[in-house]
C-alpha positions as CSV (number, residue, x, y, z in Angstrom):
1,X,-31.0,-52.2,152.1
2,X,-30.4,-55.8,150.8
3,X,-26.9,-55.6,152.1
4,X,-27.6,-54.2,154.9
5,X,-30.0,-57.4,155.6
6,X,-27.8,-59.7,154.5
7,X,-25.3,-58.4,156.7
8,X,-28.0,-59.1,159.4
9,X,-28.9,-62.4,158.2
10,X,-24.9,-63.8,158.8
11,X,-24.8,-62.4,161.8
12,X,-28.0,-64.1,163.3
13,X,-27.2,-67.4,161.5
14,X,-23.7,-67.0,163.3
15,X,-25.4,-66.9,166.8
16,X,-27.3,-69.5,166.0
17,X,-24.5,-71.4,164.8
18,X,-22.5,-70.5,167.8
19,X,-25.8,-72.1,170.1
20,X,-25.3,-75.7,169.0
21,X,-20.9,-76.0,169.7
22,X,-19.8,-78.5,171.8
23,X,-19.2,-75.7,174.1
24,X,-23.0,-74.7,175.0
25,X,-23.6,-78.2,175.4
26,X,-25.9,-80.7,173.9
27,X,-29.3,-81.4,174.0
28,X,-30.7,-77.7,173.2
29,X,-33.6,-77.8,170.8
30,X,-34.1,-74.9,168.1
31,X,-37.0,-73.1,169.6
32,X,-34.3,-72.6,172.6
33,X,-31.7,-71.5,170.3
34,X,-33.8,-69.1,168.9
35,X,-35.4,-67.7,172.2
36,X,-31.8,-66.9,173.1
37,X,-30.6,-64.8,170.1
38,X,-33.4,-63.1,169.5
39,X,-33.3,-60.6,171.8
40,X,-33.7,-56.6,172.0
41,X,-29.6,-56.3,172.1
42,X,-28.7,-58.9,169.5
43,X,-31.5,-56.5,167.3
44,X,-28.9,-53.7,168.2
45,X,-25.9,-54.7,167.5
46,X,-27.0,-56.7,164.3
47,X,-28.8,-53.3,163.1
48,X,-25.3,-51.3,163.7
49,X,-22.9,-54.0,162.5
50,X,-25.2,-53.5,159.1
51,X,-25.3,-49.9,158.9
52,X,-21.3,-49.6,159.7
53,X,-20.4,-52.4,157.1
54,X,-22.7,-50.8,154.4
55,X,-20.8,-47.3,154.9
56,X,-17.6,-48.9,155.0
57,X,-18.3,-51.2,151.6
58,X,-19.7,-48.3,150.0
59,X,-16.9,-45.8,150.6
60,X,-14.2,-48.6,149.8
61,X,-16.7,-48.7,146.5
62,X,-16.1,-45.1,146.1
63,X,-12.5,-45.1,146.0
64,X,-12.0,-48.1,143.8
């Protein structure tokens, strides 16, 4: 479970990374930022991306 979380954790600190590039423009304030990736979808994908990393890791773990 705590890797799974973690797993969930980089992936919403790299949205909200990815918010504040020169590419999305300046100005934007955090309460924006975090109105945009937290959504229903990013919940999701982040949720999968956890689950299939955690059964990957542990079945690498398993054959080591």
């Amino acid at each position: 479970m705590v890797e799974v979380g973690f797993i969930i954790f980089l992936f919403y600190s790299n949205l909200l990374m990815g918010e504040f590039t020169r590419a999305n423009g300046r100005g934007k304030t955090l309460a924006f930022a975090v109105e945009d990736i937290f959504s229903f979808a990013n919940l999701a994908i982040a949720v999968i991306s956890g689950l299939l990393a955690y059964l990957v890791f542990d079945y690498l773990r398993k054959q080591l």
